[in-house]
C-alpha positions as CSV (number, residue, x, y, z in Angstrom):
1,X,107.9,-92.2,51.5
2,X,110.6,-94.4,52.4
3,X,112.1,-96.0,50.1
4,X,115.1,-98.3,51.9
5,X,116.8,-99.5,54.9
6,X,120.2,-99.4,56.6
7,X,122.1,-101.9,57.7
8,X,124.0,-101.6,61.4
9,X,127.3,-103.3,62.6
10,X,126.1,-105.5,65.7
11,X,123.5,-108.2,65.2
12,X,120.5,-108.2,68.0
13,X,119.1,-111.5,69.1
14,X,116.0,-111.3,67.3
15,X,118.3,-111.7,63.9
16,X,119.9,-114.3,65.5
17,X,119.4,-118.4,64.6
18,X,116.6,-118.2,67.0
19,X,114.4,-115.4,64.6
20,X,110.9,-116.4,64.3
21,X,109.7,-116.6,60.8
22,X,106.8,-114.7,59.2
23,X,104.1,-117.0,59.0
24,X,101.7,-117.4,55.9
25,X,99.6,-114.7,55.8
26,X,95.7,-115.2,55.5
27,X,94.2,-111.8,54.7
28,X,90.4,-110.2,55.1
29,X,89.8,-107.1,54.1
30,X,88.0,-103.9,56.0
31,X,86.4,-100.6,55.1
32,X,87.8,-98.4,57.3
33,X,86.7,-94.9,55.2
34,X,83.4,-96.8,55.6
35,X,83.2,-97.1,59.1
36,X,84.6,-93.5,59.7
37,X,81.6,-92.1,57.5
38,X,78.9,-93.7,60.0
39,X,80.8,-92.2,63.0
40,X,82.5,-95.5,64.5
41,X,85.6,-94.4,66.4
42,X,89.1,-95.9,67.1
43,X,89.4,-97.7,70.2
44,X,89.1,-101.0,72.1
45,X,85.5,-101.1,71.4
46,X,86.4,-101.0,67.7
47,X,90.2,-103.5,68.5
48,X,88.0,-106.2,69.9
49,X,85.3,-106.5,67.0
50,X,88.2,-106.2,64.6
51,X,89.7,-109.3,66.3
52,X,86.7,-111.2,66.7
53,X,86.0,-110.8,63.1
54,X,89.7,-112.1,62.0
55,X,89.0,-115.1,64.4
56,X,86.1,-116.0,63.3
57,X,87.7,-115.8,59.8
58,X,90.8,-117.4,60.9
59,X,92.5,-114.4,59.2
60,X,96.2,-113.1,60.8
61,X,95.8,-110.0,58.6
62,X,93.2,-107.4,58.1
63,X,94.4,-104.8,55.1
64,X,92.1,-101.8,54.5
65,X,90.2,-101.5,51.6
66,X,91.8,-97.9,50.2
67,X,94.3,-99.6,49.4
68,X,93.0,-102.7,48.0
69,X,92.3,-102.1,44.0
70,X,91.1,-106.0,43.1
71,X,90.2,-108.9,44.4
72,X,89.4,-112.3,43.1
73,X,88.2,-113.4,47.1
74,X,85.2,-111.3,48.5
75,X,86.5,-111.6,52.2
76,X,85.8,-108.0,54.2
77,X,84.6,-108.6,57.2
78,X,83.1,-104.8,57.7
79,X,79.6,-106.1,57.6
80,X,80.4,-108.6,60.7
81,X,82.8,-105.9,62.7
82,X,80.1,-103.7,62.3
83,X,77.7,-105.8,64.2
84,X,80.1,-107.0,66.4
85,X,79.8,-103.4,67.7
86,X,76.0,-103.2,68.2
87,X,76.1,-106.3,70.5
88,X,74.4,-108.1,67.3
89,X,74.8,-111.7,65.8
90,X,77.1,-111.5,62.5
91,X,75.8,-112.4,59.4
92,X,78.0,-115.3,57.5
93,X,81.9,-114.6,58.3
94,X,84.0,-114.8,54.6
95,X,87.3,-116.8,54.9
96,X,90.5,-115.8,54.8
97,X,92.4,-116.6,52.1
98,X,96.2,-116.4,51.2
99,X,96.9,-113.5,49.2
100,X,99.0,-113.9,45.6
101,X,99.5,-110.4,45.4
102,X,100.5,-107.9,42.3
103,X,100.3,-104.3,42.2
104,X,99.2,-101.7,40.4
105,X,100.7,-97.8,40.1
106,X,96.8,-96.1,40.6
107,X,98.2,-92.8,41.0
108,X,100.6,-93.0,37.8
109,X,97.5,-94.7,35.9
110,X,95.6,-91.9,35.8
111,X,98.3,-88.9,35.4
112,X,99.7,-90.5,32.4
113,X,96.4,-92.2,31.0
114,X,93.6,-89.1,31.9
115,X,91.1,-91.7,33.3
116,X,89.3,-90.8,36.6
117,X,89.4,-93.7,39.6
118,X,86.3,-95.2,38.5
119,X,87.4,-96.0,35.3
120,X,90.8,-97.6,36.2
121,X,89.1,-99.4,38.8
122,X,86.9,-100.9,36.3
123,X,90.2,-102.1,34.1
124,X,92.2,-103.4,37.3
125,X,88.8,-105.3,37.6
126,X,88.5,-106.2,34.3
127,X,92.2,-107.2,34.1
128,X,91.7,-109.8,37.1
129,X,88.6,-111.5,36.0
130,X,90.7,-112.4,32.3
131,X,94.0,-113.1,34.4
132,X,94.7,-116.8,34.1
133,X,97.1,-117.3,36.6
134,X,97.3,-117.7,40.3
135,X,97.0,-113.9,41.2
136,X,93.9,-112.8,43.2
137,X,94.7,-109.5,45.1
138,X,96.1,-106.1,43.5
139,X,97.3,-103.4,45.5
140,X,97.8,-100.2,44.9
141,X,101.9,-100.2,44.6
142,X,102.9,-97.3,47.1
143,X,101.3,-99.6,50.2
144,X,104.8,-102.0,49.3
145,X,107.9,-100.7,51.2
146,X,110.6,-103.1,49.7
147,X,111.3,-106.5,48.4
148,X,113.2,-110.0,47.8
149,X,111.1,-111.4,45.5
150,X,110.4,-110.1,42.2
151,X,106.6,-108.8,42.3
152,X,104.8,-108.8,39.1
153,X,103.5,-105.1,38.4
154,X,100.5,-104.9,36.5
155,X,100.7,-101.5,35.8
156,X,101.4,-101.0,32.1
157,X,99.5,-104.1,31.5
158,X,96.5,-101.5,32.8
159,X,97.5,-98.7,31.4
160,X,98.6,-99.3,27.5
161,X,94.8,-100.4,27.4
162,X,93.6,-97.1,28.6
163,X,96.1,-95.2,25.9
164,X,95.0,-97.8,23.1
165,X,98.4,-99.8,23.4
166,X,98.8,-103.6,23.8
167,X,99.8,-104.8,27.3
168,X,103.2,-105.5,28.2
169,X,104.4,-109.5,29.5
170,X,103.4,-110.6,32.5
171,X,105.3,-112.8,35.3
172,X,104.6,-115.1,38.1
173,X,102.8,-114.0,40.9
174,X,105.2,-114.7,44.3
175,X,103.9,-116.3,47.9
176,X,104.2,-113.2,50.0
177,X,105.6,-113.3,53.2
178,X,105.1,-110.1,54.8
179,X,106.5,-108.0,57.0
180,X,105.3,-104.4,58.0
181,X,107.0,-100.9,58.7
182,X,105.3,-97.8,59.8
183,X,106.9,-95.1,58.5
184,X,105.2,-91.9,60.8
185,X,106.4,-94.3,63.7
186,X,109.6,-94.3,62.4
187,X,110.4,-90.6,61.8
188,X,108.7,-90.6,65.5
189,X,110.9,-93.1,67.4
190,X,114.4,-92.9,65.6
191,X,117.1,-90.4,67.2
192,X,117.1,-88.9,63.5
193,X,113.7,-89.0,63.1
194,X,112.9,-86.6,66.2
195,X,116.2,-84.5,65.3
196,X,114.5,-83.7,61.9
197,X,111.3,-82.5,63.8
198,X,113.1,-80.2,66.3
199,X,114.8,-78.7,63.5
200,X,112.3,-78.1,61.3
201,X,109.9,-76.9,64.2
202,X,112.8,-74.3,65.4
203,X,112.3,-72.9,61.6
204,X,108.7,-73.2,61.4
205,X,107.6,-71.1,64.6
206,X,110.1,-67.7,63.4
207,X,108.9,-67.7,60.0
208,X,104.8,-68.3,60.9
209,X,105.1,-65.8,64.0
210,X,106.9,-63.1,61.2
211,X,104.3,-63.9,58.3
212,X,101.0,-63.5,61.1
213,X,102.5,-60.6,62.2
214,X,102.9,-58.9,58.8
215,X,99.1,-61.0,57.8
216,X,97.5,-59.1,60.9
217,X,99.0,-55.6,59.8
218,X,97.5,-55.8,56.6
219,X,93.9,-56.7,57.8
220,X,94.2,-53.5,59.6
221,X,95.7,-51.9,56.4
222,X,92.2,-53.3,55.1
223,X,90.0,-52.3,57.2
224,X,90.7,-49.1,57.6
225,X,91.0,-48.6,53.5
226,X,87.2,-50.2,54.1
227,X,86.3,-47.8,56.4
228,X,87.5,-44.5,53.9
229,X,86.4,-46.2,50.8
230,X,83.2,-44.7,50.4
231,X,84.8,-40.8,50.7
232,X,87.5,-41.7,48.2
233,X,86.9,-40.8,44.0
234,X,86.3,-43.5,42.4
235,X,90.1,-43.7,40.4
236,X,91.7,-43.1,43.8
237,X,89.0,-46.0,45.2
238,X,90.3,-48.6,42.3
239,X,94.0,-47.8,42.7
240,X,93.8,-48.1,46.4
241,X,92.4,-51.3,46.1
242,X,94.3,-52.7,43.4
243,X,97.8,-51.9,45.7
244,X,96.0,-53.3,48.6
245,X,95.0,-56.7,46.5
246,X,98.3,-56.8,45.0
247,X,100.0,-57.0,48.8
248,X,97.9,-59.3,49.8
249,X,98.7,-61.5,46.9
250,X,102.4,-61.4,47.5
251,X,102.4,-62.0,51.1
252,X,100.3,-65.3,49.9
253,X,103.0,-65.9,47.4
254,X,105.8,-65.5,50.1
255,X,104.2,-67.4,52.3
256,X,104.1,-70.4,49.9
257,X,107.6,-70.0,49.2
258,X,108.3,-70.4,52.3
259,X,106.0,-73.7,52.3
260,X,107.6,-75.1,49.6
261,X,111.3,-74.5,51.5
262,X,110.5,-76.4,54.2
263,X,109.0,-79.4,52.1
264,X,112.1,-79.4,50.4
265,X,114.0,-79.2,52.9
266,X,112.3,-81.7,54.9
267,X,112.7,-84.2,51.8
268,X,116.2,-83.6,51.3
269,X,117.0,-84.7,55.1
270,X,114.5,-88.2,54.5
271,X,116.7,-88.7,51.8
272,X,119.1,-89.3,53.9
273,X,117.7,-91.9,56.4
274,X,116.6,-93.3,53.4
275,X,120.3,-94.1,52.7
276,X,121.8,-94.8,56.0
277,X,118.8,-97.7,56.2
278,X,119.3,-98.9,52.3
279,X,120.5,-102.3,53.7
280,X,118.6,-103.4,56.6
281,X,115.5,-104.7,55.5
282,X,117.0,-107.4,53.7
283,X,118.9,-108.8,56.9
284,X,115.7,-108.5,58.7
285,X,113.6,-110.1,55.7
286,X,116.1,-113.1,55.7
287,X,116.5,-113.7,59.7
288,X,112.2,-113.7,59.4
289,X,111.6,-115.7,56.2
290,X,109.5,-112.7,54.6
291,X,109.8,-111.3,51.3
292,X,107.9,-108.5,51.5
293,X,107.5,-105.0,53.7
294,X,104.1,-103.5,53.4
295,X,103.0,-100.0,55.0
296,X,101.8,-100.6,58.1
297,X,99.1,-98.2,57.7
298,X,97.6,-99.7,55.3
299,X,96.5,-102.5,57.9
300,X,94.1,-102.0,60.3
301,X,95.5,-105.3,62.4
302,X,98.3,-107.9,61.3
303,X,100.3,-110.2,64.2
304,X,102.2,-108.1,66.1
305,X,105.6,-110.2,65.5
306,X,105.1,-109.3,62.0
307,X,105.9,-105.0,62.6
308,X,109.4,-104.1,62.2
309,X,109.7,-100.6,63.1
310,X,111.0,-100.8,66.6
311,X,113.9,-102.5,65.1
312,X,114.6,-100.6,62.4
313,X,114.4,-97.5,64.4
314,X,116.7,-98.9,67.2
315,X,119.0,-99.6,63.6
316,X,118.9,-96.7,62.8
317,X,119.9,-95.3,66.0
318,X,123.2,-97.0,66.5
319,X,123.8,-95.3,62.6
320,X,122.3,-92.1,62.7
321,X,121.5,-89.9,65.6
322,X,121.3,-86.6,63.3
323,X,120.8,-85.0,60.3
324,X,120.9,-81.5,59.2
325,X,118.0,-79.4,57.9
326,X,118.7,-76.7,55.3
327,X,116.4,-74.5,53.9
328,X,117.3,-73.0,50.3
329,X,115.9,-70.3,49.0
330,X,115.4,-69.3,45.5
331,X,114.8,-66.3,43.6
């Protein structure tokens, strides 16, 4: 959700002369939604074949599949980390390649062109078996945080199709590379971060402890209308039950209200870490030779030089140590 990065006054070492750069990324690919259907659980167990199966590779990044839409390499190594785990000998490892990445809007695809996944996973395909140039990865464009380089986005050129419209230009896929920022272990670590949860967990509790309270006086209300029902005439039966529906149906609606406060509320104060950290993650992408910040959690392992979020958050910190939380209401 995230959107941009702040800069601080103050440079730490690691933006000094001395910053290692970002090497060039060779990427494999896993399944993760796969493994989590046959029951394989997080853990070293699961760490060890992952790294064994970027070794053998020679891979220094593994991004999960969810969020990979196309791919001109077929390099997923879920077939050898799963037999890594059953003490087995891996089939043929794929090899890593260097991603030339573009991206693709999937969610915005199919809002604005009606088309279910399948079908604009079919034209992303379609698209990268006609494309010409040096692209071979697309990923879905909310896994990309922020960038230096101009990334070419396919998006239109996928959806105009789907709406019966020509596709729009295209431009030079860019040499990613790639930084990554987790954006959970942000709000988690930053001063502002926790100072967002505490507040909104101080509002949370009074308002669910009121609306149970009233929720588990009007199942009694309800079961003790069940209990008479049968004695009552049939008109007094109907409008008993209609008033008793109809209070049910408002405390739902209240207590969606009061939902949809909080969520607002909770976006209004990430709006504003969003814009004490606008300038950061350039200075950091320029001390580290990268051009790109990805979502962290959109790779199931990556070198561990290449995560920013410790720094960002310890940024962010000498910045912003608080922000308030309001809750609006409206009629």
């Amino acid at each position: 959700m995230l959107a941009g990065f702040a800069v601080l006054l103050g440079a730490m070492p690691v933006f000094g002369q001395k910053a290692e750069k970002v090497p060039a990324p060779l990427v494999v690919t896993l399944d993760t939604v796969a493994l989590k259907e046959l029951g394989v659980l997080e853990g070293p167990v699961l760490d060890q074949a992952i790294q064994a199966g970027m070794q053998a590779a020679g891979a220094n990044y593994v991004i999960k599949r969810a969020i990979v839409l196309a791919s001109k390499s077929d390099a997923d190594i879920t077939p050898q980390v799963i037999a890594l785990m059953n003490r087995q000998t891996p089939s043929a490892t794929p090899k890593a390649f260097a991603p030339l990445l573009v991206l693709v809007d999937m969610a915005a695809v199919k809002k604005l062109s009606g088309k279910d996944s399948d079908t604009v996973t079919a034209a992303i395909t379609a698209w990268m078996k006609k494309d010409e140039d040096e692209s071979n990865l697309v990923l879905d464009r909310p896994a990309l945080r922020t960038s230096t380089t101009e990334m070419e986005d396919i998006t239109l050129d996928i959806l105009n199709p789907l709406r019966g419209m020509h596709a729009s230009g295209e431009s030079e896929p860019k040499d990613p590379r790639i930084l990554l920022l987790s954006e959970l272990a942000l709000m988690q670590k930053s001063k502002a971060g926790q100072d967002i949860a505490r507040q909104e967990q101080a509002l949370v509790e009074p308002i669910k402890a009121e609306l149970m309270g009233r929720a588990e006086v009007l199942r009694k209300r309800g079961e003790e209308l069940q209990a008479i029902l049968s004695k009552l005439p049939n008109d007094e039966k109907r409008t008993r039950v209609e008033a008793f529906r109809a209070q049910e149906l408002a405390l739902r609606k209240e207590a969606e209200a009061k939902d949809q406060e909080i969520r607002n509320a909770d976006r209004q104060a990430r709006n504003a870490i969003e814009i004490a950290l606008m300038p950061i993650l350039p200075q950091i992408m320029r001390a580290r030779g990268a051009n790109f910040v990805l979502d962290a959690d959109a790779f199931a392992a990556a070198p561990p030089d290449s995560d920013v979020t410790d720094v960002v958050a310890e940024k962010l910190d000498a910045k912003l140590i608080a922000v308030p939380v309001k809750l609006e209401s409206h009629p």
